[in-house]
C-alpha positions, -999 to +999 in steps of 0.1 A: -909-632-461-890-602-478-874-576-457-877-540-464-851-522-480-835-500-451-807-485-473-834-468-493-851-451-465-826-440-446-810-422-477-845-406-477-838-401-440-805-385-447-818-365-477-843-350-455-821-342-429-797-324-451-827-305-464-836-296-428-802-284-418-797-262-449-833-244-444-819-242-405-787-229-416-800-203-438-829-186-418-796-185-389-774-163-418-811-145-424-816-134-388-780-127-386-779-105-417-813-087-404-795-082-371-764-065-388-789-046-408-805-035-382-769-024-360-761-006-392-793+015-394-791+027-358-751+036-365-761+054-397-790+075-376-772+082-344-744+112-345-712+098-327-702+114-290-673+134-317-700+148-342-723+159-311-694+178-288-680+196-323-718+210-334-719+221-293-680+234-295-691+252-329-723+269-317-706+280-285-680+295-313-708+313-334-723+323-300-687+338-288-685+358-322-719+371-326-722+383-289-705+407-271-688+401-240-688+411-204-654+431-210-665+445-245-695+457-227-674+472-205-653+484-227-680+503-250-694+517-221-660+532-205-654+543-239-681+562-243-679+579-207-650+592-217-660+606-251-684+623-229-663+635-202-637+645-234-669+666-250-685+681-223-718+664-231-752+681-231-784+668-214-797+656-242-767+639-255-762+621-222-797+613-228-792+600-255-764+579-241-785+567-216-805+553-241-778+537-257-765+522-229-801+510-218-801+495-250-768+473-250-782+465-214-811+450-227-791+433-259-769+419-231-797+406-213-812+391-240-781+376-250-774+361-214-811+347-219-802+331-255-769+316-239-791+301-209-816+284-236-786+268-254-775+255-223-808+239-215-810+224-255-774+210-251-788+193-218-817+183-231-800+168-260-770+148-237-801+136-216-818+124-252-784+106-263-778+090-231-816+075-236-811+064-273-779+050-261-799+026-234-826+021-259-799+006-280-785-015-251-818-027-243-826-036-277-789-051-287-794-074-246-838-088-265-819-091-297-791-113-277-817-135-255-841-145-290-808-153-310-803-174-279-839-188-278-830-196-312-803-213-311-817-233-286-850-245-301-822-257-334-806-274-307-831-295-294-850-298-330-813-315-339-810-333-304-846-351-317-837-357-345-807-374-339-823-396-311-845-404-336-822-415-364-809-440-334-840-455-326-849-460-363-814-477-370-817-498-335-857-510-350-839-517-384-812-539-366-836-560-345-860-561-375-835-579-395-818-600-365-863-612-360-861-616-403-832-640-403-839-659-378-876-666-396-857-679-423-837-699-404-865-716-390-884-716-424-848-736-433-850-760-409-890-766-411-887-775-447-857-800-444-879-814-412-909-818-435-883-836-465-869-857-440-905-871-427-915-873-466-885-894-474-888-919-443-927-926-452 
C-alpha cells in the first residue's frame, strides 16, 4: 500500500495560506488608506476653530469701520446743535435738521439691526461647527468599531485556519504511524507464509 505524499499537500497548504494572508493583508492597508482618505477630506472641508474666529474678528472689523458709533452719533449730533445755536437757525433749517437727524436715527437703527443679525449668523454658525464636529466624532467612534469588527473576523478566519493546519498534520502523523505498521505486518505475513512453504 503506497502512502500519500504529505509534503506535497501541505506545500499546497502553505501556498494557499500565504495567498490568504497577503489578500488579508492588503484589503487591511485598503480600508486603512480609505479611512485616511476619508479623515483627509473632512480636514480639507472643515475651516479650523483659527480660520472661523479670524472671518468673525474680520467682519466685526468691516462692521466697526463701515458703521458709526454710539459716540460718533453723538458727536455729529452735538456738532451740529452747535452749528445751529452758532447760526441762529431758521425754522426751516432746523427742519431740515430734524430731518437729518431722523435720518441718522433710522441709519443707526438699521445698523443696530444688521449687527443683531450677524450676531444670530455667528451663532448659528458655532451651533453648526459644534454639530459637524460630533458628526465627525460619531463617524471617526462607527469607523473605530467596524475596523474592530474587522480585525476580529481576520482573527478568527486565522484562529481556523491554524486549528486546522493542526488537525491535518495530527491525521497525517497517525495515517503514517496506521501505514507502517501495515507493512510491518505485510513483513512478517510473508516471512510466515516462506517459512510454512519451506517446512512442507
Amino acid at each position: 500500500m503506497k502512502a500519500k505524499d504529505p509534503l506535497v499537500r501541505k506545500s499546497d497548504l502553505n501556498s494557499l495560506q500565504r495567498g490568504f494572508t497577503k489578500k488579508l493583508n492588503n484589503h487591511k492597508l485598503e480600508l486603512n488608506k480609505k479611512i485616511e482618505d476619508t479623515k483627509q477630506e473632512l480636514i480639507g472641508k472643515l475651516a479650523t476653530k483659527q480660520e472661523l474666529n479670524e472671518k468673525i474678528d474680520a467682519t466685526k472689523q468691516e462692521l466697526m469701520e463701515k458703521l458709526a458709533t454710539k459716540q460718533e452719533v453723538r458727536e455729529q449730533i452735538e456738532a451740529a446743535k452747535q452749528e445751529l445755536i452758532a447760526k441762529l437757525a431758521s425754522k426751516e433749517e432746523l427742519q431740515e435738521v430734524k430731518n437729518d437727524l431722523e435720518i441718522v436715527v433710522r441709519q443707526v437703527t438699521i445698523n443696530t439691526g444688521k449687527i443683531e443679525t450677524l450676531e444670530i449668523k455667528v451663532s448659528v454658525l458655532q451651533v453648526d461647527v459644534a454639530e459637524i464636529k460630533h458628526e465627525l466624532k460619531e463617524f471617526k467612534e462607527s469607523t473605530n468599531e467596524k475596523l474592530d469588527l474587522v480585525l476580529q473576523g481576520i482573527d478568527r478566519v486565522m484562529g481556523r485556519f491554524e486549528r486546522s493546519e493542526i488537525e491535518k498534520a495530527a491525521g497525517e502523523h497517525t495515517f503514517r504511524r496506521h501505514e507502517n505498521r501495515l507493512e510491518d505486518h505485510e513483513a512478517r505475513i510473508s516471512k510466515l507464509e516462506d517459512t510454512v512453504a519451506e517446512s512442507a
